[in-house]
C-alpha positions in Angstrom: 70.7 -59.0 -159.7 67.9 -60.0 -157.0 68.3 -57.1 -154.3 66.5 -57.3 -150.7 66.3 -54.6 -148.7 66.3 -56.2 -144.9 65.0 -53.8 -142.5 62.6 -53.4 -139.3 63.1 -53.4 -135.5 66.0 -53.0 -133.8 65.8 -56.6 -131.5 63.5 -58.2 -133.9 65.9 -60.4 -135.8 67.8 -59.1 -138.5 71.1 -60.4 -137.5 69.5 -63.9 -137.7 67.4 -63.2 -140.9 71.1 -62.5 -142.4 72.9 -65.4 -141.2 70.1 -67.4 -143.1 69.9 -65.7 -146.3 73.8 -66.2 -146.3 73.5 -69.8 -146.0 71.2 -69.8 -149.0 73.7 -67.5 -150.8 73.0 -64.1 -150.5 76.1 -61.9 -150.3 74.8 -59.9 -147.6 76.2 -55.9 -146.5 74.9 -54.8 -142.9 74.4 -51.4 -141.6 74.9 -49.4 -144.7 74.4 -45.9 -144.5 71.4 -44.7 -146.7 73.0 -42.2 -148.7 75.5 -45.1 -149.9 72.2 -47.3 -151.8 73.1 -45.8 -155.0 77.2 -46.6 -154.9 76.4 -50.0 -153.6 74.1 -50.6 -156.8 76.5 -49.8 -159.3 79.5 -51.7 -157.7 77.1 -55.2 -157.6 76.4 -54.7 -161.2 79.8 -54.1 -162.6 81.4 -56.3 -164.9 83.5 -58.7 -162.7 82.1 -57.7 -160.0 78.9 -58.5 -160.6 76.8 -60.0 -158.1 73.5 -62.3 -158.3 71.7 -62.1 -155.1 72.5 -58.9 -152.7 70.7 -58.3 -149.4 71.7 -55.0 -147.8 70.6 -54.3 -144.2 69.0 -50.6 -144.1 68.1 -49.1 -140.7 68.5 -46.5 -138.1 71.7 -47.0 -138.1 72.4 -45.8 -141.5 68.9 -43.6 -141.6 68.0 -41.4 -138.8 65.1 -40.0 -140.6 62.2 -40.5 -142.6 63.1 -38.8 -145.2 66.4 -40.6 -145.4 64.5 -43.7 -146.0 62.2 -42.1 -148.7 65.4 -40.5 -150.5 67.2 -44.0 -150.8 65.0 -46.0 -152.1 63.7 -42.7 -154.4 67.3 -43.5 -155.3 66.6 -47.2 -156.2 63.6 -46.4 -158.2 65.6 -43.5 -160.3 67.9 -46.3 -161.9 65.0 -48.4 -162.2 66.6 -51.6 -160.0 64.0 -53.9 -159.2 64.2 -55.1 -155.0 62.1 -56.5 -152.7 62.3 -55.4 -149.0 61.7 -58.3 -146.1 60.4 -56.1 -143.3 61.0 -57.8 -139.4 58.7 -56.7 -136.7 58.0 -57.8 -132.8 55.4 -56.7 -130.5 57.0 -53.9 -128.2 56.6 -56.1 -125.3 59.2 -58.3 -126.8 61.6 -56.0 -128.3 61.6 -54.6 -124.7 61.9 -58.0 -123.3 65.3 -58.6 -125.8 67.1 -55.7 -124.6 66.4 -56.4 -120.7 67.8 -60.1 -121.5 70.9 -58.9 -123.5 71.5 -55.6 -121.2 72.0 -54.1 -124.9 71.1 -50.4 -125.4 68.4 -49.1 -128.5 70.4 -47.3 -131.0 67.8 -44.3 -130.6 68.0 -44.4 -127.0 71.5 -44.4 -126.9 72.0 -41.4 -128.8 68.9 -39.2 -127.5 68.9 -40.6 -123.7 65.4 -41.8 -123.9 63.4 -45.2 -122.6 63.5 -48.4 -124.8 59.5 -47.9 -125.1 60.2 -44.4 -126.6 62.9 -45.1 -129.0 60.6 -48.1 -130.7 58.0 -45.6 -131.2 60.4 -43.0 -133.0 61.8 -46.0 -134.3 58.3 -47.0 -136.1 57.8 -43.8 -137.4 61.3 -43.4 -139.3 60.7 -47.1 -140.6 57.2 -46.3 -141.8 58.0 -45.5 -145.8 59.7 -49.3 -145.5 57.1 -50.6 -144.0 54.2 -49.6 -146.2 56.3 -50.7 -149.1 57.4 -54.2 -147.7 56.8 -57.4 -149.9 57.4 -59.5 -146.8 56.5 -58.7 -143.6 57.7 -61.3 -140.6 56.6 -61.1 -137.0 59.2 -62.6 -135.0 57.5 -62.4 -131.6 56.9 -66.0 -131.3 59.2 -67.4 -133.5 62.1 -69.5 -132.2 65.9 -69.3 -133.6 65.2 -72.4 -135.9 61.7 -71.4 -136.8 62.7 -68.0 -137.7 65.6 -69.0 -139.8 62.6 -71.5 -141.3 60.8 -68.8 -142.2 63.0 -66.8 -144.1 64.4 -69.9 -146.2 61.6 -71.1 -146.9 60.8 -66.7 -148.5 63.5 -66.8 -150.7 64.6 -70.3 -151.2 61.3 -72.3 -151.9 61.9 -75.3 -149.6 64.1 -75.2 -146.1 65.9 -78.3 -147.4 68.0 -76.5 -149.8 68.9 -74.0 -146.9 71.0 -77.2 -145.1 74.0 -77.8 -147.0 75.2 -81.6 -146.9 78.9 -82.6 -146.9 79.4 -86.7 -147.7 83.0 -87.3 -146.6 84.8 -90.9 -146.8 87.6 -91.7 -144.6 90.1 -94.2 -143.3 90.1 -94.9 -139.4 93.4 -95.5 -139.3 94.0 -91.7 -140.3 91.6 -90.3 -137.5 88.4 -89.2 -137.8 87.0 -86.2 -140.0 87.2 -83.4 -136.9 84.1 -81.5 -138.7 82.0 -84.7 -138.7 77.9 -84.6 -137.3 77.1 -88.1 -138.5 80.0 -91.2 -138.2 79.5 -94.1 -140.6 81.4 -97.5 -139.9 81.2 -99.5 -142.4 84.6 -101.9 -142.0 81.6 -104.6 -140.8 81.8 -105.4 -144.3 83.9 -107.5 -146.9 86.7 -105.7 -147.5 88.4 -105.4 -151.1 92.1 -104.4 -150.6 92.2 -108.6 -149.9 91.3 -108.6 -153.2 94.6 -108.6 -155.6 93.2 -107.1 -158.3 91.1 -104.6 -156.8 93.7 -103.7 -153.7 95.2 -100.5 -155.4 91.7 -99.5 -157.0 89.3 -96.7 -154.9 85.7 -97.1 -154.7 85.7 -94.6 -157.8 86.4 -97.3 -159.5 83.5 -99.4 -160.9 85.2 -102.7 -160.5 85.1 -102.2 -156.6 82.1 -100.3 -156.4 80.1 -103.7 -157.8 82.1 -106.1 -155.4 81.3 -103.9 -152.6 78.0 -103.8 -153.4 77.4 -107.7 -154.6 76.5 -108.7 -150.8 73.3 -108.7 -149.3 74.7 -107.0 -146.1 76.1 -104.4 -148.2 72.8 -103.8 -149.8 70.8 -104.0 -146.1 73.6 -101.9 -144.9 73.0 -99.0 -147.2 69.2 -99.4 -147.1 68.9 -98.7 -143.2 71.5 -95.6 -143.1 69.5 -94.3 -146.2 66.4 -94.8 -143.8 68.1 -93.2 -140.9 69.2 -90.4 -143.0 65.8 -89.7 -144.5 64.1 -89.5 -140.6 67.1 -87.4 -139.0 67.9 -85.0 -141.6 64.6 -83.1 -141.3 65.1 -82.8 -137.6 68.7 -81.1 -138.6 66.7 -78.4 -140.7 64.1 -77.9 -138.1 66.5 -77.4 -135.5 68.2 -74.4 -137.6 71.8 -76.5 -139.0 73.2 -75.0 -141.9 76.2 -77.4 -142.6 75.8 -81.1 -141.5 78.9 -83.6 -142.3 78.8 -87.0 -142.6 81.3 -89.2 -142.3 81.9 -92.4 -144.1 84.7 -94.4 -142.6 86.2 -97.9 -143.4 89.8 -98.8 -142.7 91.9 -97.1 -144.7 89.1 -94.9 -147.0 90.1 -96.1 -149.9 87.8 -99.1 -150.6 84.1 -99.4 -148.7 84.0 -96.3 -147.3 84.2 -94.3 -150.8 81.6 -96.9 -152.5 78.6 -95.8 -149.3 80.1 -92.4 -149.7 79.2 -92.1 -153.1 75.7 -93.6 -152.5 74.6 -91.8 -149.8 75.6 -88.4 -151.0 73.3 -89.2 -154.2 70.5 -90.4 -151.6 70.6 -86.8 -150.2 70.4 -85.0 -153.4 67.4 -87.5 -154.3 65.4 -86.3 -151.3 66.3 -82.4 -151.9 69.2 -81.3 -150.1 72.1 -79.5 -151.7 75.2 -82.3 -151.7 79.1 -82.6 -152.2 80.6 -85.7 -151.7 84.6 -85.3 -150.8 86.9 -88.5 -150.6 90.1 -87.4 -147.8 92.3 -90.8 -148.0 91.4 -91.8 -151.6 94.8 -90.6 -152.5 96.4 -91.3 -149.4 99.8 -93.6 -149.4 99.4 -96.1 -146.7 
């Protein structure tokens, strides 16, 4: 099991830095109370339950003290579990700026009645044994919502591609358009082979229609510029923080052309890195 610790400054991202690391599929566990490390450990590696990649959010919310912190990971290191811990910091100024724009309270000033300013200081202090232990240590300060997200894919992934999941779906118009689609493909421009007796109740699964499909040069110049468009726009997607992009293939009733660029174009986005499934919604669909 690959634990991470995910701790720092109340404001300075750790909300966001979870939402990543689920996308790249940590199962993650906020606010857990300190004393509860030890229960949580032996629950991710049992049997069935077992889990592969676990990041557990540890702060002042579940550790008022300094020597809460110390006695859970003390806690870690008796059973000998190997973790990392991803550390987020901000310059006061910000974290102080965060809370005026989100009229949220600090945890510590909350419960002892004190300023913002005071509260990061105790704050600092209670996080210190983290700290000094962190393997990864971000400073959010300047980072925006897609460059922080960047950031910590590209920690624990190796490559922010692999963060953006890509979902290739082929359609027929006639049955509406995929509601979850980014990215609308129309590809009815070209021949069609349902006029085609003996391919009319094949799919594009089939390899008799996938070559007719694809004998015609405007089939071939077709596929060539969307594969160009799709290599310029999807790194834009990734820089600007999506997840989950869909992209729709449609011809006229999703059985024929459609399911033929489908298949092509979901094995041009695995060729240039990203992590693909390729789904076919009409392919079985009665007309």
């Amino acid at each position: 099991m690959d634990l991470l610790i995910v701790t720092g400054l109340s404001g300075a991202g750790k909300s966001l830095a979870v939402n990543a690391l689920e996308d790249i599929g940590f199962f993650c566990i906020d606010n857990i109370p300190a004393g509860l490390m030890p229960r949580l450990v032996d629950f991710a590696l049992q049997g069935e339950n077992q889990l592969e990649k676990v990041a557990v959010v540890l702060d002042i919310r579940g550790a008022r003290s300094t020597r809460e912190m110390e006695e859970a990971l003390a806690s870690l290191d008796e059973k000998r579990v190997d973790y990392e811990i991803l550390f987020l910091d901000a310059t006061d100024d910000v974290l102080e700026r965060r809370y005026k724009e989100t009229r949220r309270r600090h945890p510590i000033s909350l419960s002892k009645g004190i300023s913002v300013s005071e509260a990061l200081t105790r704050e600092r202090q209670i996080l210190r044994p983290l700290f000094e232990r962190a393997n990864y240590i971000v400073d959010t300060s300047l980072l925006s919502t897609a460059q922080h997200k960047e950031r910590i894919c590209s920690l624990f992934l190796g490559g922010e591609r692999e963060a953006m999941g890509v979902s290739v779906v082929s359609f027929g118009f006639k049955f509406g358009l995929p509601k979850e689609a980014d990215i609308a493909f129309d590809v009815r421009c070209l021949p069609n082979p349902f006029y085609v007796p003996q391919l009319k109740e094949k799919t594009g699964l089939d390899q008799e229609v996938f070559d007719y499909v694809m004998q015609f040069e405007e089939s071939k110049q077709l596929l060539q510029r969307l594969q160009a468009l799709l290599e310029y726009s999807l790194p834009l997607y990734v820089k600007e923080g999506k997840s989950q992009l869909t992209i729709a293939v449609g011809c006229t009733g999703g059985k024929h052309r459609s399911i033929t660029f489908a298949r092509l174009l979901g094995e041009y986005c695995q060729k240039l890195g990203y992590r693909c499934s390729v789904q076919h919604r009409d392919a079985c669909r009665i007309s």
